[in-house]
N, C-alpha and C positions, 0 to 999 in steps of 0.2 A: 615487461620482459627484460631480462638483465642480460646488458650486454657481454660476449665470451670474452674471456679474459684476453686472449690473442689480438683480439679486437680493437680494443682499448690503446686509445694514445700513447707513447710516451708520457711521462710525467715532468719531464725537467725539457728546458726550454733550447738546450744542445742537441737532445734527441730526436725533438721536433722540430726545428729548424734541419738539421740532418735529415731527416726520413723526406722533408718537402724537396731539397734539391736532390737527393736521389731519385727521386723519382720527377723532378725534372730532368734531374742527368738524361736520365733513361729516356723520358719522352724525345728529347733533342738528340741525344745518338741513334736512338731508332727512326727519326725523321731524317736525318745527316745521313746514315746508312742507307738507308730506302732512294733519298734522291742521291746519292752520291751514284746506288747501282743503275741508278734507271740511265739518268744522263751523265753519266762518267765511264761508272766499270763495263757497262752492255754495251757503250758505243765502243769502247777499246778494245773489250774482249773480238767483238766482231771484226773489228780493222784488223785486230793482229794476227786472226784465224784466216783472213783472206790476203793479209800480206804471206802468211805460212804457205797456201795455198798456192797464190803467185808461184814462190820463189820456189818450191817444189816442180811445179806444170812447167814454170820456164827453166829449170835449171835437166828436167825429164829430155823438154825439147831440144836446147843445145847439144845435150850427150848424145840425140842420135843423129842430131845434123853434124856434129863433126868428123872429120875422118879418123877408121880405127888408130891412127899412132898419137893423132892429139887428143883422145878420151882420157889416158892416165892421167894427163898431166891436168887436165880440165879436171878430173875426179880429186886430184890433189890440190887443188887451189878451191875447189869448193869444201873440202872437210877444212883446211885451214882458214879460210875467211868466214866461212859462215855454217863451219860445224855440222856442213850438210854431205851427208853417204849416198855415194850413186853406185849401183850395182848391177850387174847382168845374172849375177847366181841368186837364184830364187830358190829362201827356204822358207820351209813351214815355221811361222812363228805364231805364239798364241795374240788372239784378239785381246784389246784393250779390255778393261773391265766396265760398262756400260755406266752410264746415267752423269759423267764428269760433262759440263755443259762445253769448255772450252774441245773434248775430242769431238763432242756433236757436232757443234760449229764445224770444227775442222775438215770433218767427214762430208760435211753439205756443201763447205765451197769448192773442196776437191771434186766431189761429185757433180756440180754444177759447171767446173772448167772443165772436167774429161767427157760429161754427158753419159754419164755410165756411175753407180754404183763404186762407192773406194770405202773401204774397211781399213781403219788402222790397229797398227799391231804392235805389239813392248816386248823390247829386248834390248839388252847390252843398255840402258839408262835412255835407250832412246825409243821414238816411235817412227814406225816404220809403215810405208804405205805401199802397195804394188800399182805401177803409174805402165799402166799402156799406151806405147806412143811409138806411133809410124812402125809399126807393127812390129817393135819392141816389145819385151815386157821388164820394166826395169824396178828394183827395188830400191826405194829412196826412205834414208833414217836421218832423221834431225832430231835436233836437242829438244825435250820435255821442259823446260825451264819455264817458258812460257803460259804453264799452264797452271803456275804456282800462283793467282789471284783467288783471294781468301776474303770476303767480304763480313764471314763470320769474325775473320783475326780482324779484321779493322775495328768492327764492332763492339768486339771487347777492348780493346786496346783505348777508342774512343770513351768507352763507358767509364772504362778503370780509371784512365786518366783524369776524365771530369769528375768523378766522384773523389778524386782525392785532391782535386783543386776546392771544390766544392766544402768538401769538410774541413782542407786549411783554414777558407773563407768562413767559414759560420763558426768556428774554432776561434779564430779571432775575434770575429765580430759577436759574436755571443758572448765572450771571455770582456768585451769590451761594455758590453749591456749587463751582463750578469753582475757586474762587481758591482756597479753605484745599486741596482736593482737586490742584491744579497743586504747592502747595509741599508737599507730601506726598510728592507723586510728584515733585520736586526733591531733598527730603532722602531719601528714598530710595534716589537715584539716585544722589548723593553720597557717600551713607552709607559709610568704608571700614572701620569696623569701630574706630576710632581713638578716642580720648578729644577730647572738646572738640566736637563735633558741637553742632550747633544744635537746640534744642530745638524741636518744632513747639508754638505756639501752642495750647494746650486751652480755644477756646474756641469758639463759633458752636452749629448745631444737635446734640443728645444724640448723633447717630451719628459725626459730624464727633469730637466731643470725646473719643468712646468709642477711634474709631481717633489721633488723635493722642496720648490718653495710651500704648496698645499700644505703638505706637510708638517713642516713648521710654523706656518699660518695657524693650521690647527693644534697643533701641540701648546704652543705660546695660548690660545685662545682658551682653550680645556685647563692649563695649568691657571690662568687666570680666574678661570671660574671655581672652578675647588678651590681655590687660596680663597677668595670671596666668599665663598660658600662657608669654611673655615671660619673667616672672620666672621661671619654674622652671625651664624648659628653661635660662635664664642660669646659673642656678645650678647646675643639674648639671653642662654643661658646664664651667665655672670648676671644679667640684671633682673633674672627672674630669681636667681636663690636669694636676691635682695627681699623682696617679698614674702619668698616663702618663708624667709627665717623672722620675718614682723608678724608672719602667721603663726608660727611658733610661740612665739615669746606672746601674742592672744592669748593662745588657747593655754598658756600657763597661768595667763593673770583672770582667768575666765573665776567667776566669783563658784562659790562649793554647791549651791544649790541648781549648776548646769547639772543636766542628767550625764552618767559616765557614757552611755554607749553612743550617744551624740558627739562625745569630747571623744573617743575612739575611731569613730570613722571620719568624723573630722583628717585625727592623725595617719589612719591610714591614706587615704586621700593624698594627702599633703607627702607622705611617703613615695606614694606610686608617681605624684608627681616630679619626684626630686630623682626618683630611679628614672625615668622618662627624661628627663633632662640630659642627668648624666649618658645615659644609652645615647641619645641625639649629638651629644657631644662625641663619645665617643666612635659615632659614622661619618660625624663630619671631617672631621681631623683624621682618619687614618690612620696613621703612622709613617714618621719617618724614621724609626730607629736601624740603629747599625746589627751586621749583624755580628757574632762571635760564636767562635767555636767552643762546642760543648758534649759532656762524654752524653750520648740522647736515652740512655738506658738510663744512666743515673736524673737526667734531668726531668724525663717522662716520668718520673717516679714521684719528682717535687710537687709536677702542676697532677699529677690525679691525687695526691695526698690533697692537693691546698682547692679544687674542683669538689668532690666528694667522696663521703667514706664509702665505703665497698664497692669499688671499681677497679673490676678485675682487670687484669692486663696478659694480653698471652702472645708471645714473641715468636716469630717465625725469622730467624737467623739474628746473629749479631749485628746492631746497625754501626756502632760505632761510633765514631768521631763527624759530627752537625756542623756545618756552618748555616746558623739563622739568630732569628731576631728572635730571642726568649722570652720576651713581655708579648711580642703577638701573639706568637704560637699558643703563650698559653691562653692569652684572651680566646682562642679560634678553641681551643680543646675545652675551654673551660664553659664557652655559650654551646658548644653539641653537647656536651653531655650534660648541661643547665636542660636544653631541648630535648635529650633524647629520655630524662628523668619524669619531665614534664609531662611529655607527651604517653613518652613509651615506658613508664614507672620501675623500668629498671634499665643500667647502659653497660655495656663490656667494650675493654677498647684489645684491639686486635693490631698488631703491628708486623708489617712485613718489609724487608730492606734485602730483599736479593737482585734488585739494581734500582730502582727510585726508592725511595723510602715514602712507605703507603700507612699512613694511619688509618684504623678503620671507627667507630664512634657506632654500636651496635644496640639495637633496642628491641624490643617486643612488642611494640605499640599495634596500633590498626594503621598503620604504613602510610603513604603519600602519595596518590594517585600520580602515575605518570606525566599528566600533562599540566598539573601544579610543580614540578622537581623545579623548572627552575624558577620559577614567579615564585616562590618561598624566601630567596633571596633577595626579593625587591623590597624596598623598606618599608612597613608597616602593611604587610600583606600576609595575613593570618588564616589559615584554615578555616578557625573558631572564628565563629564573627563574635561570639562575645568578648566585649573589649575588659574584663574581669582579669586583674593581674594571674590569678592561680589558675585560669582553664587559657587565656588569650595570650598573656604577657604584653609586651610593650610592640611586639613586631619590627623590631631594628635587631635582633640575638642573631638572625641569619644575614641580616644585609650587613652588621659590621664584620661576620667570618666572610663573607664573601668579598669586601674592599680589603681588609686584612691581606687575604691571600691574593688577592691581584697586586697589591704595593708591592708584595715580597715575591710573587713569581712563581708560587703556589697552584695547585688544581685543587678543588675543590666540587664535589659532585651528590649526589643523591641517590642512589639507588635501593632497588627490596633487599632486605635480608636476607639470608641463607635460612630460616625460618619464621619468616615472614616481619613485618613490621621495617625498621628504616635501615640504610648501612650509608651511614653519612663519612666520607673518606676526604681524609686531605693528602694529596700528593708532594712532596719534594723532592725536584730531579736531581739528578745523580750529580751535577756540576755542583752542587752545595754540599756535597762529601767532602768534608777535610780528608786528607790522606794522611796515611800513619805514617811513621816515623821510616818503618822499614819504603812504603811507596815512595815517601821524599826522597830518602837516598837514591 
């Protein structure tokens, strides 16, 4: 079952590291909010609904213990010091609007110091309470200010802010991991197994340094082995053509009455062995050439003229101006369609360049089972088990297109036809486009 797209990770290791502390963010603000209201904002909110409460009940009581000529002045020293309305003219004002926890409170401790029942009421910015006392009935307004505690504001406030510490934090510190981890995965990527490779940097955090040394341990290690590999296989061969040409120079001094078809397969033989040779040599060695720019319409035209006669070519846009190594390419062009001749007794090459530039190496053959596509590239690993140069060949034509195109940076792939049989394609990405003269300016 495949997972929904929505589902699915991030991809880069900013996004991922981001998405984890948000939602740590989140868990810590909503644990910080939660205890903050339990043992912070509930104990406050309660104190300050029963200091309201107080200061109302006692300020109700004084107004009626004092005598009528010191009430104004007592009413005017409480609206100035503490913002609090003491009245004897009782209007209809409307009730508060229900479910605000801080008027609840309010309403329960007034109701608790008068022993009766107290509804609060809004008007003029304030709230207002009708306070019974010694058989007054007095209307008391005090300031609403107090009931401005927002636990939801806190909580965003908290969340916002962590999250944007949070992604400074991983901004940094990923921007700090990302770089030596980018040119890692640069040399890598580059890597073709060749002498002279760039060494990555062994320096930054103990895991960073851990894998860059590996790295060049094994790069060093790999390029020594193909250079040895190089040398021997040079060497053998070089001292095997020694032989084969004392074989030669036999079978010419061989006396008249050898029978011809003996002296024939002899020569074949001795043929298939010298092509076998060269093929070995030319997997071992690879290539190190340079590469140079080249018009690839006019030079596609050289290697299928100097590959074989009637190979057709059919161009999907202008490719233009190549930067590659023109003795590969065309070895790579020249063993598919050697293969695609072979196999699939006729080839068409198909060329498309509207942003990598895709050669395609097309046949009619009975095709390549899928789970052979890439073991066909391993060297000497043949469909045919007959080992008969004209039905088997030598089994190095796909493993040296396949080192070819890893030296130079190439794709190379296998897939079915468009009617049936093989569509062998070599890829070249778009950074190996020279630009025209008009892009240079």
């Amino acid at each position: 079952m495949r997972r929904p797209e929505a589902l699915k990770p991030p991809s880069t290791l900013l996004a991922r590291i981001n998405l984890v502390h948000a939602a740590s963010a989140t868990v810590i603000a909503l644990t910080s909010i939660a205890a903050l209201a339990v043992f912070v904002i509930r104990p406050i909110e309660d104190r300050s609904a029963d200091d309201e409460a107080g200061l109302v009940v006692l300020s109700a009581q004084t107004w009626v213990e004092l005598p009528p000529q010191a009430r104004l002045y007592f009413e005017i020293e409480m609206l100035q010091a503490h913002d609090l309305v003491i009245t004897a003219d009782i209007r209809e004002l409307p009730a508060v609007t229900p479910g605000t926890r801080f008027h609840d409170l309010l309403e329960a401790k007034l109701s608790e110091r008068l022993g009766e029942p107290v509804g609060l009421m809004a008007s003029d910015d304030l709230l207002w309470a009708n306070i019974p006392m010694g058989g007054h009935l007095l209307q008391v307004g005090f300031s609403a200010k107090r009931e401005d505690v927002r636990p939801l504001y806190v909580l965003a406030v908290v969340v916002v802010v962590a999250a944007a510490l949070f992604a400074v934090g991983s901004a940094y510190l990923v921007r700090r991991m990302a770089r030596p981890l980018s040119k890692a995965a640069a040399a890598v990527k580059s890597f073709r197994g060749t002498q002279g490779f760039e060494a990555l940097p062994e320096e930054g955090p103990t895991e960073l340094v851990a894998l860059a040394t590996s790295f060049n341990a094994m790069a060093r290690d790999v390029s020594e082995l193909l250079a040895n590999r190089t040398t021997l296989l040079a060497g053998v061969s070089h001292d095997l053509r020694t032989p084969l040409t004392r074989m030669r120079f036999a079978l010419e001094l061989l006396p008249d009455d050898v029978p011809g078809d003996l002296v024939e397969r002899f020569e074949r033989n001795l043929a298939a062995m010298d092509e076998l040779i060269a093929n070995a040599l030319r997997f071992a060695r690879g290539t190190r050439e340079p590469s140079r720019v080249v018009d690839f319409r006019e030079y596609l035209g050289g290697v299928v003229s100097a590959a074989g006669d009637n190979v057709p070519v059919r161009w999907h846009g202008e490719p233009g101006h190549w930067n590659i190594a023109t003795d590969a390419f065309r070895r790579v062009v020249a063993n598919l369609v050697q293969n695609a001749q072979q196999h699939g007794g006729i080839a068409r090459l198909v060329v498309e360049s509207a942003t990598d530039l895709v050669v395609h190496v097309v046949d009619c053959g009975p095709g390549i089972p899928t789970a052979d596509r890439e073991r066909v590239f391993q060297p000497f690993y043949r469909l045919d088990a007959s080992r008969q140069p004209a039905t088997g060949g030598s089994g190095l034509g796909l493993a040296i297109v396949h080192q070819l195109c890893q030296a130079h940076g190439w794709r190379v792939r296998i897939d079915s036809g468009p009617q049936g049989g093989v569509d062998a394609s070599v890829t070249m990405p778009r950074e190996s486009r020279a630009p025209t003269v008009r892009e240079a300016r």
